[in-house]
MARDOMAR-739131 format. One record per residue (C-alpha): x, y, z; residue number from 1; residue in three letters. Coordinates in Angstrom, 2 decimals, decimal comma. Last residue first. Layout:
# residues N
east; north; up; nr; rest
X; Y; Z; NUM; ala
...
***
This chain:
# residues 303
east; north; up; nr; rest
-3,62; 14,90; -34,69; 303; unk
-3,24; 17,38; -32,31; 302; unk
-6,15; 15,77; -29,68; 301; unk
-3,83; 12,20; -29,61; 300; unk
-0,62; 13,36; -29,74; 299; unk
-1,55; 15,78; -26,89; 298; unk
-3,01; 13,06; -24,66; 297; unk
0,15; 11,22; -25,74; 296; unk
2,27; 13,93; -24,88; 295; unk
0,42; 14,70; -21,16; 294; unk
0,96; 10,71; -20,51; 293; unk
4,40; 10,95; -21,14; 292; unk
4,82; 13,85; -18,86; 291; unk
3,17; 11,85; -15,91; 290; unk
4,99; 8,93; -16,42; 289; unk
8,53; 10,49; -16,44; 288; unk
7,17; 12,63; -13,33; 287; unk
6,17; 9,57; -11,67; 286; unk
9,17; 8,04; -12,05; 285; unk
11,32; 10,87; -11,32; 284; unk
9,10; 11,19; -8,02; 283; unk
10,22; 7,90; -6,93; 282; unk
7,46; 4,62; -6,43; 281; unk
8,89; 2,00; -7,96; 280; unk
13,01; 1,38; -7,39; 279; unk
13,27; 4,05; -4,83; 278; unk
10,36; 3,12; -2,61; 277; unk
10,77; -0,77; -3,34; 276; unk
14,71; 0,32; -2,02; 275; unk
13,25; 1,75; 0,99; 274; unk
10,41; -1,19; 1,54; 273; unk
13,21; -3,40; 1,34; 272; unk
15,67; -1,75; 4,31; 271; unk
12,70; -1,17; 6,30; 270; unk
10,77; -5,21; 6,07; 269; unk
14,55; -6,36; 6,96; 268; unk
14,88; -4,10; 9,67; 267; unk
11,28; -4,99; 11,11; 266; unk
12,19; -8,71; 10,92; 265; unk
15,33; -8,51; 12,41; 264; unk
13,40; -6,33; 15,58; 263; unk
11,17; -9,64; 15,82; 262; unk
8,77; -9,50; 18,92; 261; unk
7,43; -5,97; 17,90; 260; unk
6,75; -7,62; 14,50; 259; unk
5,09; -10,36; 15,70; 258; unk
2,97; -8,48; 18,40; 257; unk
1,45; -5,99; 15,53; 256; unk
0,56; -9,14; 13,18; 255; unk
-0,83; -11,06; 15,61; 254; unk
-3,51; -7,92; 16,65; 253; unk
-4,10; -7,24; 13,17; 252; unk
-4,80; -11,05; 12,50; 251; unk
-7,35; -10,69; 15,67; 250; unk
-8,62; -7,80; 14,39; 249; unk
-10,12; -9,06; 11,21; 248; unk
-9,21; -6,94; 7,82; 247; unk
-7,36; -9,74; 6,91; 246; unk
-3,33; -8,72; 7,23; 245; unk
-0,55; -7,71; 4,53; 244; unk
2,94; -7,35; 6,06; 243; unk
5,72; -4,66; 4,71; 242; unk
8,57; -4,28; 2,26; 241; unk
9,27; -8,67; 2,01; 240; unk
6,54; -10,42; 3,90; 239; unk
3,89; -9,14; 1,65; 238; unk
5,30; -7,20; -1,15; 237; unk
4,10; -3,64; -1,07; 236; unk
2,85; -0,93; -2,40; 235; unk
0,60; -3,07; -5,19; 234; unk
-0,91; -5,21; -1,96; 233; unk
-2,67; -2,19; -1,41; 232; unk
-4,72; -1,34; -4,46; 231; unk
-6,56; -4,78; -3,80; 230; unk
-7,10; -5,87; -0,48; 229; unk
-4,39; -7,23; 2,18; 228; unk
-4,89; -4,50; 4,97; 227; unk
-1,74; -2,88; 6,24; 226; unk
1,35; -3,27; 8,29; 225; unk
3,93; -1,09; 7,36; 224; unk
8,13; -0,60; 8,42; 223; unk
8,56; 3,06; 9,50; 222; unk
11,74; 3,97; 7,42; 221; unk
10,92; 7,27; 6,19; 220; unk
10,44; 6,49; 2,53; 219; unk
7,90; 3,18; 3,84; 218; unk
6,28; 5,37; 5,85; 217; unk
5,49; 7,28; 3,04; 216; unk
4,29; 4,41; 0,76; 215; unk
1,77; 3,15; 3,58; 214; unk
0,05; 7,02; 3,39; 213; unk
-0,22; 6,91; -0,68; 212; unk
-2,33; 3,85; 0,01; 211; unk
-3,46; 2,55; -3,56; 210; unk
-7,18; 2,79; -4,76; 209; unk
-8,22; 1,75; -1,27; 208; unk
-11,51; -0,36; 0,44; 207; unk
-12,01; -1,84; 3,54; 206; unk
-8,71; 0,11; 5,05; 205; unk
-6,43; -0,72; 7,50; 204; unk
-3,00; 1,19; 7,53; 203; unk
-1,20; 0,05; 10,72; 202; unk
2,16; 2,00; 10,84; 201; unk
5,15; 0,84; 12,58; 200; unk
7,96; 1,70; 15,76; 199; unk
7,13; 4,89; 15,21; 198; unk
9,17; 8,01; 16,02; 197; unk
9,52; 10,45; 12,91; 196; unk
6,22; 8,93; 11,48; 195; unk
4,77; 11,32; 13,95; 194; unk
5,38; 14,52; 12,28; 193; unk
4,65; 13,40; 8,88; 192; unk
1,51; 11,53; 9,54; 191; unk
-0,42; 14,54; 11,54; 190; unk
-3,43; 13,62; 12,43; 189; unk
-2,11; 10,23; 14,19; 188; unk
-4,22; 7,72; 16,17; 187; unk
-1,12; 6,65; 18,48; 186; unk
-2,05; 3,13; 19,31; 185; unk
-1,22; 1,32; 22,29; 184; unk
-0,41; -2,81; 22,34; 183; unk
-2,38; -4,85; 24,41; 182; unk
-2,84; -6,94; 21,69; 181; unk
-6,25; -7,70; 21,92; 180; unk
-7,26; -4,25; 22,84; 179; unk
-5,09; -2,95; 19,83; 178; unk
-6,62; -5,02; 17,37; 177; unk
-10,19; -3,60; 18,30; 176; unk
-8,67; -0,11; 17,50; 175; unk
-7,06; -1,17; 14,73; 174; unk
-10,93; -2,67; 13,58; 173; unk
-13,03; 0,25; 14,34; 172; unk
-10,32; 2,64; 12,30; 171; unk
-11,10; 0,95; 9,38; 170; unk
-10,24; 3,26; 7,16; 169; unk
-13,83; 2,59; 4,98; 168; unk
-15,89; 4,24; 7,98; 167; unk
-14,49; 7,61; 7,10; 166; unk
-13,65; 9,81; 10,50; 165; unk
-9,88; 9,30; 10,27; 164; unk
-7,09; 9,30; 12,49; 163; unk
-4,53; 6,81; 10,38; 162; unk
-2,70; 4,80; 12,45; 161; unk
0,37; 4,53; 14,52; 160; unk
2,38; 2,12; 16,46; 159; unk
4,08; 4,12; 19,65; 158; unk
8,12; 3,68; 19,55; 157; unk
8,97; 0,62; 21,85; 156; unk
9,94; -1,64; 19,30; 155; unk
12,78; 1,09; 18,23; 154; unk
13,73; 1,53; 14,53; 153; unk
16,57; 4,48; 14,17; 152; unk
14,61; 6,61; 11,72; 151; unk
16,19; 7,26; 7,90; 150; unk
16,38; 10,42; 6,50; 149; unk
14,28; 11,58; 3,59; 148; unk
12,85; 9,49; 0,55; 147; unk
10,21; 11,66; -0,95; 146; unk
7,69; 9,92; -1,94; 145; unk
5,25; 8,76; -5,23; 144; unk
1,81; 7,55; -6,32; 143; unk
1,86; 5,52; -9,21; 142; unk
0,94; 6,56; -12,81; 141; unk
-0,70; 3,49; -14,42; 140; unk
-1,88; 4,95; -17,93; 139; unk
-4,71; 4,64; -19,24; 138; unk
-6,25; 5,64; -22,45; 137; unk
-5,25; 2,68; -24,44; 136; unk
-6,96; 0,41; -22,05; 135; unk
-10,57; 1,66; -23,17; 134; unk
-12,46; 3,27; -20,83; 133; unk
-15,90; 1,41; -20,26; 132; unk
-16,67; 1,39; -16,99; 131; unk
-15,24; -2,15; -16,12; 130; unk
-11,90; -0,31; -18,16; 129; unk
-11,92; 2,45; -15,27; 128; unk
-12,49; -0,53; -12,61; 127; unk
-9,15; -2,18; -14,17; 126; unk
-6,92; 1,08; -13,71; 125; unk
-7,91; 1,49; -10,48; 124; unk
-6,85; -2,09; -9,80; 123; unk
-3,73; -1,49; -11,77; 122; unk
-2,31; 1,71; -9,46; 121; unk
-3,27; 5,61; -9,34; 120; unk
-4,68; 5,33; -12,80; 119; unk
-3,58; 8,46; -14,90; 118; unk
-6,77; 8,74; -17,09; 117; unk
-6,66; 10,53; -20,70; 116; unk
-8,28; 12,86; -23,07; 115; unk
-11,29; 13,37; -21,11; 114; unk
-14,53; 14,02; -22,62; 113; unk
-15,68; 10,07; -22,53; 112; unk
-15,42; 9,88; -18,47; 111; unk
-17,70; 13,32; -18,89; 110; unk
-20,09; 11,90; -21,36; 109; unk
-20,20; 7,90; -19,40; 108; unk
-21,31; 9,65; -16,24; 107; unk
-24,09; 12,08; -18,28; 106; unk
-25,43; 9,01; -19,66; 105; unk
-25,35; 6,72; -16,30; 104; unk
-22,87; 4,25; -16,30; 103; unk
-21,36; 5,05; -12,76; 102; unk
-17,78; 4,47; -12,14; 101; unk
-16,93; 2,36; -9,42; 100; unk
-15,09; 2,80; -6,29; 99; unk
-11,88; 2,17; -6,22; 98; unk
-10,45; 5,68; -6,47; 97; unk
-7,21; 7,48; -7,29; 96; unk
-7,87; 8,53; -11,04; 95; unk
-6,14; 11,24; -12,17; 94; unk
-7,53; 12,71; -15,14; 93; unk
-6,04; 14,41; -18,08; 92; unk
-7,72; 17,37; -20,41; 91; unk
-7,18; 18,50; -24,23; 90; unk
-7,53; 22,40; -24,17; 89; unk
-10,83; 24,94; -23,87; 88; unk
-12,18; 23,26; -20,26; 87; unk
-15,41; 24,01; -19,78; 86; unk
-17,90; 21,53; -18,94; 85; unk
-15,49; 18,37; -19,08; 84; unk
-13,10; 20,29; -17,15; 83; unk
-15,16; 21,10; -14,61; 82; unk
-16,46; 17,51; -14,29; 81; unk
-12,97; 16,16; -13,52; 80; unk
-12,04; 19,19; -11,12; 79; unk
-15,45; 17,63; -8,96; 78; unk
-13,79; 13,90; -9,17; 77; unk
-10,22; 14,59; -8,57; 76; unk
-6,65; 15,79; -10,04; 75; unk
-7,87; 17,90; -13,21; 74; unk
-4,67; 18,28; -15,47; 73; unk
-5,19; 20,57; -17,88; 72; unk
-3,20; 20,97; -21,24; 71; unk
-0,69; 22,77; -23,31; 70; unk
-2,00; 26,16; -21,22; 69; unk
-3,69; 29,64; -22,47; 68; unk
-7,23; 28,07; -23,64; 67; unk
-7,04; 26,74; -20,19; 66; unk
-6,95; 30,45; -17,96; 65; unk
-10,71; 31,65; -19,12; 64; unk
-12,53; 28,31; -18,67; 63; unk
-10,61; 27,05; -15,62; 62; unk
-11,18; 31,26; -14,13; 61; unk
-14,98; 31,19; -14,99; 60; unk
-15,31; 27,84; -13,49; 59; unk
-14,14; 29,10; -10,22; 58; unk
-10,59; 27,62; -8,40; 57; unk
-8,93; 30,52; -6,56; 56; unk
-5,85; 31,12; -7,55; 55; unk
-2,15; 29,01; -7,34; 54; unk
1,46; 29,75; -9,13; 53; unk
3,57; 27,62; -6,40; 52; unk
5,31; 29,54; -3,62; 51; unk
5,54; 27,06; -1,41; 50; unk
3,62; 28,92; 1,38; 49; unk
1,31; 29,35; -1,32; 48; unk
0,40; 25,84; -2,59; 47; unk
0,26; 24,78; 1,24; 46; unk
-2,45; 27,07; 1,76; 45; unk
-4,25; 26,41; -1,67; 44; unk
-3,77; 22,72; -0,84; 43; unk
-4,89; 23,70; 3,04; 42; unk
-8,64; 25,72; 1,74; 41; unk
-9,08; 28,67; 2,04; 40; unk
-9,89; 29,70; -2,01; 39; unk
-10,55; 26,05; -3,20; 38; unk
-7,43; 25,14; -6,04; 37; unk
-6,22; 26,15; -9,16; 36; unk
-3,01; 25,33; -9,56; 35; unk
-0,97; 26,86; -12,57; 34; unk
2,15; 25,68; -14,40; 33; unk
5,66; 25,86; -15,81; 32; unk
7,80; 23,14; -16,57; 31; unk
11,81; 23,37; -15,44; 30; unk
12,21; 19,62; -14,13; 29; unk
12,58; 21,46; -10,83; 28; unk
8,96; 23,19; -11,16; 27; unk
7,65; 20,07; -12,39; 26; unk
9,51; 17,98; -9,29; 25; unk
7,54; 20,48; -6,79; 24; unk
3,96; 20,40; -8,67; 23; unk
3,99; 16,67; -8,81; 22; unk
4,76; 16,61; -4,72; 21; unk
1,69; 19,09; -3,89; 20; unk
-0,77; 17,25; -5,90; 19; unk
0,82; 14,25; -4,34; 18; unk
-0,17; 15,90; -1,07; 17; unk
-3,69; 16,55; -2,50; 16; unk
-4,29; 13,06; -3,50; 15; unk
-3,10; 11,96; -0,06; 14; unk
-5,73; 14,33; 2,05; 13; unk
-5,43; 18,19; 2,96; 12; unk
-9,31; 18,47; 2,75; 11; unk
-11,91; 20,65; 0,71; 10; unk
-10,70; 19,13; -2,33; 9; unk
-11,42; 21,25; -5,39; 8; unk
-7,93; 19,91; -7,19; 7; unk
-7,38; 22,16; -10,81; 6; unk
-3,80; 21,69; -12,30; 5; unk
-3,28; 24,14; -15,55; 4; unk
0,19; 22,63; -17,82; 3; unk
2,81; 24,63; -19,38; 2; unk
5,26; 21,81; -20,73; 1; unk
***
């Protein structure tokens, strides 16, 4: 498969990690492709030091470079509308919002202009079919992680949280929830580094498509405690690979103090979330479902 990616985001956030993670197993599987991405921006960065196939993202260079790919994968809301404008081949979507979709005229063109929508988890899927998108252009392609080597759990490793700016994280809450408890919190910027000593991660959120960030601590062994709304209760099972909470700081705070009481707990919740992790959420899963979904967006347009 030769397949054009195009992500404008201006941050290094989960979608454009996955971005990062697709690209890796397509290369291994043996496909071939092209990222366009923002010139300066981390993907593009990261895309390079990787040496991935990436240039500058410009209209002029989607409309020029897709007549000469299978198909074009646009990977968020801006690369969507590109396509729709431009794009020369059949187009896919990934969908990793919760938000709704809005019905105005031009909304319901460019949703209508794509050939399919890769739905980060079944609740995104559902608010693209309260839009209008009929199920038979979905697919449900979770988010995926590497697994890597396991951490020795310690109750006195720092918790950790997201650092984050957006309102919707719920930051205000974990840090309320950490007061009560009288437990510190490690407000991380750098997930990856300081998952390699933490005792758990609090991922509160008011709203979430799917929590890429819960399903990486889960592949490094950092047992999760995150907010019980839909999107996120599809990562993990409550009680089993993690523990869902009320966005309320007072459950956050109980939850945080039971499982630094209960070290057999915390093993238990590690040793299920990893085999949830390779069971669900591997990247030969998602590259199975993302390859699929390319054919049937090509089945579809070839016909």
């Amino acid at each position: 498969m030769h397949v054009l990616h195009i992500d404008l985001g201006r941050e290094m956030r989960g979608g454009q990690h996955q971005v990062l993670l697709l690209l890796k197993i397509l290369r291994s599987a043996g496909h071939s492709f092209t990222l366009l991405a923002r010139a300066g921006s981390p993907l593009f960065a990261s895309a390079e030091a990787l040496q991935f196939n990436v240039q500058p993202a410009s209209l002029l260079a989607l409309r020029r470079l897709s007549s000469e790919y299978d198909i074009v994968h646009a990977h968020d809301a801006r690369s969507h509308t590109w396509a729709a404008l431009v794009s020369r081949r059949p187009f896919v979507v990934s969908r990793r919002v919760a938000f709704p979709v809005s019905n105005s005229p031009v909304s319901r063109w460019k949703y209508g202009r794509a050939a399919r929508f890769l739905a980060v988890s079944r609740f995104v899927a559902s608010k693209l079919e309260e839009a209008g998108v009929t199920q038979s252009k979905i697919d449900v392609v979770f988010d995926s992680a590497e697994l890597s080597a396991m951490q020795t759990w310690s109750p006195e490793a720092p918790l950790v949280a997201l650092a984050s700016a957006d309102p919707k994280k719920g930051r205000d809450l974990v840090q309320k929830a950490s007061d009560l408890a009288r437990i510190p919190i490690t407000f991380s910027s750098d997930l990856q580094k300081d998952f390699a000593h933490a005792s758990a991660f609090i991922y509160i959120s008011r709203s979430e498509g799917f929590g890429s960030a819960a399903l990486v601590a889960m592949s490094k062994g950092v047992p999760v405690i995150a907010s019980r709304i839909e999107g996120m209760v599809e990562v993990f099972e409550d009680g089993v690979s993690g523990l869902a909470v009320a966005n309320d700081p007072a459950a956050i705070a109980t939850a945080m103090q039971h499982l630094r009481q209960n070290p057999d707990l915390a093993k238990s919740l590690i040793a299920n979330a990893r085999t949830r992790v390779e069971t669900l959420f591997s990247p030969s899963a998602m590259l199975l479902k993302t390859l699929a979904s390319y054919r049937r967006a090509l089945a579809v347009r070839d016909v």
